[in-house]
VOGU-3710 file (C-alpha; in Angstrom, 3 decimals, decimal comma):
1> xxxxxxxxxx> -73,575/-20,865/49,096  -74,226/-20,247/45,474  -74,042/-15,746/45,801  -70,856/-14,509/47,183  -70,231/-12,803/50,589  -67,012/-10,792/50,908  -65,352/-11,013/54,675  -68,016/-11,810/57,184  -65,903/-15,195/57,913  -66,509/-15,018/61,892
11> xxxxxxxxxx> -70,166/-14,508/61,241  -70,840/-16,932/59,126  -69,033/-19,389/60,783  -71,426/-18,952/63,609  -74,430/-19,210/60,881  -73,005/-22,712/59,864  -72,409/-23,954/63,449  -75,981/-23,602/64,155  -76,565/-26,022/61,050  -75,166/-28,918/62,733
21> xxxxxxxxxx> -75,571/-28,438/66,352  -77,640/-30,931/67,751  -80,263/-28,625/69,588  -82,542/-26,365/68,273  -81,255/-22,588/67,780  -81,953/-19,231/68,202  -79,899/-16,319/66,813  -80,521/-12,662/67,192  -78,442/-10,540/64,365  -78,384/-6,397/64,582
31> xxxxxxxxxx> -76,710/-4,143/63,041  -77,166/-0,554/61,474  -79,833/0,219/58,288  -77,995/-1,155/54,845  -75,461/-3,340/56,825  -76,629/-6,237/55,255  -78,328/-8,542/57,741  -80,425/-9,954/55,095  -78,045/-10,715/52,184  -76,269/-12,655/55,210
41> xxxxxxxxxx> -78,816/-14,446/56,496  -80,455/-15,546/53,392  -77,327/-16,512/51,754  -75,899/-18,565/54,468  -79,257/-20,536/55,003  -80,230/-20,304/51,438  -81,482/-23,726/50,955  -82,615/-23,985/54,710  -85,006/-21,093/55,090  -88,477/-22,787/55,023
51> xxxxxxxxxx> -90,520/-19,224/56,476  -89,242/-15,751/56,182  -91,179/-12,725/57,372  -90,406/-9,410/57,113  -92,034/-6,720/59,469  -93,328/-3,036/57,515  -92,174/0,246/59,237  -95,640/1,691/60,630  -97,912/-1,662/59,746  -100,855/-2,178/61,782
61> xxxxxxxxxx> -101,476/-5,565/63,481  -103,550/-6,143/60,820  -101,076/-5,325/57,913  -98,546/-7,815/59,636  -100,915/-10,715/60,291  -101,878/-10,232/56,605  -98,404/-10,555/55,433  -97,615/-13,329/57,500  -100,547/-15,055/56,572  -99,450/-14,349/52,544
71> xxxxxxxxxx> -96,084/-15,907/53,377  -97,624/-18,602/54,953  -100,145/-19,256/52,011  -96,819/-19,199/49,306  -95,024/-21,833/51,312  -98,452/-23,884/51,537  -99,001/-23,328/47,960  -102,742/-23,308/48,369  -104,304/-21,721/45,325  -106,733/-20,036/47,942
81> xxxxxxxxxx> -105,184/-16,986/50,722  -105,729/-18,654/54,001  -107,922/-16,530/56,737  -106,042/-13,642/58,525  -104,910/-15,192/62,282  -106,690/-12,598/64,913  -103,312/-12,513/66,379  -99,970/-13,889/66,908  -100,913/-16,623/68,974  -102,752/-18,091/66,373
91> xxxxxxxxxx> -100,255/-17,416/63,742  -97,591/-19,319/65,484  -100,306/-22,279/65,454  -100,572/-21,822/62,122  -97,071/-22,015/61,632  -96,431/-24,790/64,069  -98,917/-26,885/61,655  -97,228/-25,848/58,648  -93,688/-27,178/59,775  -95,214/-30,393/61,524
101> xxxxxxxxxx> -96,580/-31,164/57,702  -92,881/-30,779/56,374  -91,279/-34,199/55,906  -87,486/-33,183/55,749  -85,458/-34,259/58,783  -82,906/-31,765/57,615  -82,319/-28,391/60,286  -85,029/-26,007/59,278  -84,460/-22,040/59,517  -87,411/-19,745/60,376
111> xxxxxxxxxx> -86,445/-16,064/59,476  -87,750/-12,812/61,182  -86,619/-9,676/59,832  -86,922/-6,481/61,254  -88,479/-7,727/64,409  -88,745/-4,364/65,802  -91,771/-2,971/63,395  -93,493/-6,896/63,694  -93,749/-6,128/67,790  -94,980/-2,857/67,885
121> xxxxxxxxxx> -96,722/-1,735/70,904  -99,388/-3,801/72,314  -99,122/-6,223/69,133  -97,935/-9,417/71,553  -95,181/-10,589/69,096  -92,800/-11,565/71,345  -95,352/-12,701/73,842  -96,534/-15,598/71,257  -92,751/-15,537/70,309  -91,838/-17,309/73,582
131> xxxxxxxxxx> -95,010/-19,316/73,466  -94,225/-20,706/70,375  -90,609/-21,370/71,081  -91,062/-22,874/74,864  -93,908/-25,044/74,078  -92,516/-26,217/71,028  -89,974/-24,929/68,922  -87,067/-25,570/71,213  -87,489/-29,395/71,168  -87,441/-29,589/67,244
141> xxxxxxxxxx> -84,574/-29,443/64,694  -84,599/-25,606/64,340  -82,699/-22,195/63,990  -85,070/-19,267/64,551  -83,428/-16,174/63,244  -84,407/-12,741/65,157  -82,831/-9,734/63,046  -83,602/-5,759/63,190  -81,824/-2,861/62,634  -82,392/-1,157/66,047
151> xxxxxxxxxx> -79,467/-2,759/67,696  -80,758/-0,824/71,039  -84,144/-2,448/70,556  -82,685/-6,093/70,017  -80,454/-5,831/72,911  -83,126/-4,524/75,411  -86,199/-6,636/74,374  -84,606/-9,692/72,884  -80,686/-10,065/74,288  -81,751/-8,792/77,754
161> xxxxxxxxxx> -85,323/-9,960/77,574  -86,812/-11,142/81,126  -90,063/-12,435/79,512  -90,638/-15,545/77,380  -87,153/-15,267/75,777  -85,220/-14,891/78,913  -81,824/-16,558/78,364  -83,419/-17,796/75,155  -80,808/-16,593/72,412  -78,555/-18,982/71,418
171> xxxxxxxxxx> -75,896/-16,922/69,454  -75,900/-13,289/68,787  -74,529/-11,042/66,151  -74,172/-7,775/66,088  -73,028/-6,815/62,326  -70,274/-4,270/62,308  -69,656/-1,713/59,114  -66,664/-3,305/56,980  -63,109/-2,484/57,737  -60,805/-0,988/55,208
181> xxxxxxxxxx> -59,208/-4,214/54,247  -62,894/-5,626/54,074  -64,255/-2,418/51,879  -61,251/-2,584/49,650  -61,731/-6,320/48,997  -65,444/-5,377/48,289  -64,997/-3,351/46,002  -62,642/-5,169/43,770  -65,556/-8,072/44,087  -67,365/-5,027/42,027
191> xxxxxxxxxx> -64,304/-4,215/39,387  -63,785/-0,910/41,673  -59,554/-1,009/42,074  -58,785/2,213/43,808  -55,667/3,024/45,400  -55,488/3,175/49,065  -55,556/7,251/49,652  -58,891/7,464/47,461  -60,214/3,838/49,094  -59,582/5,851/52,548
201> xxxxxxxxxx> -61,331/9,539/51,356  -63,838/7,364/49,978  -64,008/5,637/53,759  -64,159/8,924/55,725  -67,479/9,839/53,763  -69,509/6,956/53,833  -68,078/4,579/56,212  -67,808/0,714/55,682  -71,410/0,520/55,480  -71,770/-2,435/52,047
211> xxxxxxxxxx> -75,105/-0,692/50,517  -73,197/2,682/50,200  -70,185/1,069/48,981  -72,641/-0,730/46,340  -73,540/3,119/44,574  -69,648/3,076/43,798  -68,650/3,526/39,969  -65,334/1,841/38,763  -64,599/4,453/35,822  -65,104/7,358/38,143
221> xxxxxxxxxx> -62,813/8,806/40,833  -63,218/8,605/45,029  -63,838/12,769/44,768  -66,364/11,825/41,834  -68,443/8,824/43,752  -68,483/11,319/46,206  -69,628/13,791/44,267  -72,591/11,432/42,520  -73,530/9,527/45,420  -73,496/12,494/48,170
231> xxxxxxxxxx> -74,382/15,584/46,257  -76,823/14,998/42,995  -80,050/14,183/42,361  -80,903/11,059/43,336  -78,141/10,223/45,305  -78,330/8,053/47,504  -76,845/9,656/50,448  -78,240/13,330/49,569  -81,320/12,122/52,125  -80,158/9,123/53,540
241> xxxxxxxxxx> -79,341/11,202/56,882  -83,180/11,807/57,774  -84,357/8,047/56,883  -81,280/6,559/58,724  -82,391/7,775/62,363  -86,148/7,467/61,940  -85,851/3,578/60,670  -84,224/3,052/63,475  -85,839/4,863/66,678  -89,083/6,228/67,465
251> xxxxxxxxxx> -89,289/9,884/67,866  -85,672/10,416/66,582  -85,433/14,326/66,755  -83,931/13,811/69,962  -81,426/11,134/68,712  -80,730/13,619/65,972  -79,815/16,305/68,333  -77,302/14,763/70,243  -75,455/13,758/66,667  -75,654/17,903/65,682
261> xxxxxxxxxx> -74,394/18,719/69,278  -71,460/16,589/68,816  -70,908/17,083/65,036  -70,035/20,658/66,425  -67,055/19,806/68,722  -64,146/17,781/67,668  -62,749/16,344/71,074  -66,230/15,071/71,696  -68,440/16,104/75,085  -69,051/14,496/78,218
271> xxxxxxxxxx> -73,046/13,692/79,084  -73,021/17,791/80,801  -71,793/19,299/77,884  -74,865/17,618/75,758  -77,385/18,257/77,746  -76,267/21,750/77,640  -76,160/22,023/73,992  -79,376/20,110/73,123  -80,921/21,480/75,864  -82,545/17,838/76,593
281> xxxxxxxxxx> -84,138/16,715/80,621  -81,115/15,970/82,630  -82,915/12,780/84,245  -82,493/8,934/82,648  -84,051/9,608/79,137  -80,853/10,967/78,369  -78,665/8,274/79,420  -80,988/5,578/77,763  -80,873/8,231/73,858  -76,882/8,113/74,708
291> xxxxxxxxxx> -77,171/4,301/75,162  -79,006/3,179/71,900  -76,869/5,509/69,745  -73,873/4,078/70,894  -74,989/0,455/70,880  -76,698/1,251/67,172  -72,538/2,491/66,218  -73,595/6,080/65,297  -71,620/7,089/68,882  -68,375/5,875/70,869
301> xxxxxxxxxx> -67,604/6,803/74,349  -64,544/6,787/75,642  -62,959/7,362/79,247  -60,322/9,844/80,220  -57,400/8,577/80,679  -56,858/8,417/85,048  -60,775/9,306/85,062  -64,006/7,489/86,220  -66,358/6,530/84,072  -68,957/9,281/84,838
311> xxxxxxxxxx> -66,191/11,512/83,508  -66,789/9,764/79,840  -66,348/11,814/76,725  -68,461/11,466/73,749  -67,316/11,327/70,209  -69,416/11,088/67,153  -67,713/8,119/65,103  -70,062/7,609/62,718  -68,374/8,784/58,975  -71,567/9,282/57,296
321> xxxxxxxxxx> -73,882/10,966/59,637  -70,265/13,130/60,337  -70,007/13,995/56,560  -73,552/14,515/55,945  -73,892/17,512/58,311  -70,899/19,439/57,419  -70,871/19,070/53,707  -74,098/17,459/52,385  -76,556/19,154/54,253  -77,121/22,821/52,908
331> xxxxxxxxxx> -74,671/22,500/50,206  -76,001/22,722/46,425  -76,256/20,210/44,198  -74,192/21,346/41,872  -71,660/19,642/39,359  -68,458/18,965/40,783  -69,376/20,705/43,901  -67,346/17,934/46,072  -64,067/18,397/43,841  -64,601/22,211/44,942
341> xxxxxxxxxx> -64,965/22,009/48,691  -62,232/19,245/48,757  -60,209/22,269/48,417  -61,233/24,419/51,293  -59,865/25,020/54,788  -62,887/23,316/56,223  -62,103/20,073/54,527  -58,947/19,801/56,400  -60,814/20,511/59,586  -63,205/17,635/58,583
351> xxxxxxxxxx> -60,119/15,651/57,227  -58,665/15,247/60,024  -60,857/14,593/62,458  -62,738/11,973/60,243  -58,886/10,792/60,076  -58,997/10,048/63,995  -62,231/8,525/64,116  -60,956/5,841/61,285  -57,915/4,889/63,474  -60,319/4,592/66,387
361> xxxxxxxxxx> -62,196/2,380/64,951  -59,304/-0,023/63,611  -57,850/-0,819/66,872  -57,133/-4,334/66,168  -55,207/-3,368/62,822  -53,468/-0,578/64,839  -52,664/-2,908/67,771  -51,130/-5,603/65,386  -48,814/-3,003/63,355  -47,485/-2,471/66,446
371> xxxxxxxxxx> -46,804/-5,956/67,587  -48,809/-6,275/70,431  -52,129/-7,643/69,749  -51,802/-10,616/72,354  -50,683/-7,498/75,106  -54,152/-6,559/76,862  -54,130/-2,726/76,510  -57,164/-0,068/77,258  -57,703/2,573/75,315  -58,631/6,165/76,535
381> xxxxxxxxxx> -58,144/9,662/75,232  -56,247/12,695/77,475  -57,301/16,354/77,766  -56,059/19,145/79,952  -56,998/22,480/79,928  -54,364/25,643/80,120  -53,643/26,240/83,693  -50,573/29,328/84,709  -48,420/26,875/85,481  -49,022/24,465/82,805
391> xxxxxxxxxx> -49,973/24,561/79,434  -53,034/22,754/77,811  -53,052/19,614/75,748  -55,255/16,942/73,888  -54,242/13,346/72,861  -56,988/11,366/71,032  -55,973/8,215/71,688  -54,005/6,690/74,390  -52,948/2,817/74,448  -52,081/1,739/78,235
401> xxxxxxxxxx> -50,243/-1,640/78,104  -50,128/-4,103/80,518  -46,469/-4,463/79,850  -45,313/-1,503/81,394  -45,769/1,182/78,659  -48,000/3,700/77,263  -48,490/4,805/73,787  -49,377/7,753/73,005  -51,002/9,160/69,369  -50,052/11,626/67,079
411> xxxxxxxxxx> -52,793/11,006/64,199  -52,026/12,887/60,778  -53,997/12,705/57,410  -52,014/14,368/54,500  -51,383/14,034/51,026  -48,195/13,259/51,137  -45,450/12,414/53,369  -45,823/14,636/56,679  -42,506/16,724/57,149  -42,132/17,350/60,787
421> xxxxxxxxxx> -41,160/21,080/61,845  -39,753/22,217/64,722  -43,010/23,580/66,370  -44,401/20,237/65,636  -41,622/18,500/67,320  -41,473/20,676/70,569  -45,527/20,729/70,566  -44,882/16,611/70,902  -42,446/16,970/73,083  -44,638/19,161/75,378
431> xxxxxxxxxx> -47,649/16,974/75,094  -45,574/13,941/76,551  -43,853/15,989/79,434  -47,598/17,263/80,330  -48,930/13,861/80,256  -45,857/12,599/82,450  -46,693/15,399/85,272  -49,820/14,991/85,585  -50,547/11,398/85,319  -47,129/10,578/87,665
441> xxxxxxxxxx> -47,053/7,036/85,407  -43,866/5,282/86,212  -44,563/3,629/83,037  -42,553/3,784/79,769  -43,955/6,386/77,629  -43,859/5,584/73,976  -45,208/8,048/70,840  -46,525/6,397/67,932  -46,840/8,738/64,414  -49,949/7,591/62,383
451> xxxxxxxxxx> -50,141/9,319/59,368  -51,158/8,089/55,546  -47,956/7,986/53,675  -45,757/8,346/57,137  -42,839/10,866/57,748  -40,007/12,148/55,920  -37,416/12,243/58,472  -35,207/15,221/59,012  -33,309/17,121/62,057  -37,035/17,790/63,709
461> xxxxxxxxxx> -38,560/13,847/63,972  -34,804/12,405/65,061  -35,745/10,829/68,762  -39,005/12,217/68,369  -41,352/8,937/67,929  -40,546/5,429/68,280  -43,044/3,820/65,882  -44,285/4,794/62,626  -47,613/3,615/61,073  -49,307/4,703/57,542
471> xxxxxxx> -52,359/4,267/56,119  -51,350/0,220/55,103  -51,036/-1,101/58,382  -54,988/0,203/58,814  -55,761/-1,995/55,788  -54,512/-5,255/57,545  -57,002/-7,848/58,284
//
């Protein structure tokens, strides 16, 4: 691979296996808008792609027979445009011809980007699809690539298909948003060397997401990318809120309105709470919106700790669409405005939360600081409302261990090192005595301080947690 891909390594070792397997292949890759699907694929099977088609948000049949049949008509190299198939089935002919004429006995990669748009309703895509593959296809030396951004769409119609590609797929990928240790080397690839505390403000705002991280300027600040890339003219992420959910589902007001409703409440809302809010049908439409945001990343569920899963709470985790409707949208586009309202009360609201949703999402990084990443643990939040007789507490995140203990989270972002006080300490203190009541877990019952540049111990944090983490151990691979 002549171009350069930073992390990736587990994905692209599955690319490469399917290069010298012995059977034919057939990989289905998802993952968000401007995760880059494409810059993986067609840098991993550069030299092997012999066909690549990409489908057009809102094309007619025609439009995407016509574009096929240009593709087509470049790798022929006929100085004539070949006719326009009538429909799929005949375009997988034609391209069952056009590889049968190849001479190379090398594996051969066909490439189908955003699938979802090529099969729109009634088009018969993935009808000829199978055809194609079962008839053919899947007796030559082959890797057929399936990719689209609608990770809900892939998994339903292509993962989970019952049709022609039933049990078809050969290796899936779903392409995550970079980690902090895979963001920081990213950006270094691009001369951007920022310390850790802007890398992880930078982070909260836009997410691992590589085509965001791209916009990124090397001579200016985190506050002043921010500033640039969220808040002027031009910027990329001024409107990227609006384009984001309508590339990805069909009539996405509803998908928006769940992401407002939980924008609004920090501790996240269980599937009665939304409906209340957005005011959406109660019956399976809502389960199925729920679903596909959660399975496209923009949502995460997670289930009380002691409660069934019906009692799931949901949290919106996604650092973009989070940012964009508290600060970008309705703000003025104004010079400096982000230095400005980096300063307010509301940014430390935002702050913090957008804190806990990074921790949530590093896990693995959170489980090895610890020391017990080969421990199988479950992860779950706790909430309790005031009662008389007992007070009312929330813990985000919850680690039960399958070696007899329990961690429990105290997640802090700050500029500095966090001074515990003695409100602090006793508020701690309460939240674990709560939690010991009403769970009645005989199990050890550990606290663990995350915080960015840790504690500075005094007369308050003495006995008070048992591990420390900062803002490093998140940036472990």
């Amino acid at each position: 691979m002549e171009k350069s891909i930073v992390g990736r390594t587990e994905e692209i070792k599955v690319l490469q296996e399917t290069l010298i397997s012995q059977e034919a292949e057939m990989v289905a890759i998802f993952g968000r808008r401007r995760i880059g699907k494409t810059f993986l694929i067609s840098t991993v099977y550069e030299k092997e792609i012999v066909f690549e088609l990409s489908g057009t948000q809102g094309g007619s049949l025609k439009q995407q027979l016509k574009n096929f049949r240009d593709e087509l008509s470049i790798q022929y190299k006929t100085p004539y445009p070949m006719e326009i198939p009538e429909d799929w089935l005949g375009a997988f002919q034609l391209l069952k011809q056009y590889l049968i004429s190849l001479e190379s006995f090398e594996k051969k990669v066909l490439f189908f980007d955003e699938v979802p748009w090529l099969a729109g309703h009634k088009s018969g895509f993935l009808e000829a699809l199978g055809y194609f593959w079962n008839s053919w296809a899947s007796r030559q030396n082959i890797v057929l690539v399936i990719c689209g951004s609608a990770a809900s769409w892939m998994i339903r119609r292509i993962v989970h298909d019952k049709g022609g590609l039933h049990d078809r797929i050969t290796k899936r990928i779903h392409l995550q948003p970079f980690t902090l240790s895979e963001t920081e080397s990213f950006l270094q690839s691009r001369g951007v060397f920022f310390d850790r505390f802007q890398l992880l403000h930078l982070y909260m705002a836009m997410g691992g997401v590589p085509q965001y991280l791209k916009e990124v300027k090397p001579n200016l600040s985190a506050i002043q990318n921010i500033d640039k890339i969220c808040f002027s003219n031009g910027g990329l992420l001024q409107d990227e809120f609006s384009k984001l959910y309508g590339a990805l589902f069909s009539n996405a007001d509803r998908h928006i309105a769940i992401i407002r409703a939980l924008s609004q409440k920090w501790k996240g809302m269980d599937r009665d709470e939304i409906l209340q809010k957005t005011k959406l049908d109660s019956g399976g439409g809502t389960t199925t919106l729920l679903e596909e945001l959660e399975q496209s990343g923009f949502i995460t569920s997670y289930q009380p700790f002691g409660k069934k899963q019906r009692d799931k709470i949901y949290r919106l985790t996604d650092s973009y669409s989070l940012f964009y409707l508290h600060f970008i949208e309705n703000t003025s586009n104004e010079e400096g405005i982000w230095l400005q309202l980096s300063q307010s009360q509301k940014f430390k609201s935002w702050s913090g939360y957008a804190f806990e949703n990074l921790c949530l999402t590093h896990l693995p990084q959170i489980k090895k600081a610890l020391g017990i990443s080969g421990i199988f643990t479950s992860s779950s939040t706790f909430y309790k409302k005031q009662t008389v007789d007992l007070g009312g507490t929330q813990i985000d995140l919850v680690l039960d261990r399958k070696d007899h203990v329990i961690n429990l989270f105290e997640m802090k972002f700050y500029e500095e090192e966090f001074i515990p006080t003695k409100s602090f300490a006793d508020n701690l203190r309460e939240k674990r005595l709560i939690f010991k009541t009403l769970t009645q877990t005989k199990k050890q019952i550990s606290w663990v301080m995350l915080s960015t540049y840790g504690i500075k111990h005094n007369q308050h944090s003495l006995g008070l947690v048992d591990n420390i983490l900062t803002m490093d151990d998140l940036f472990e691979k």
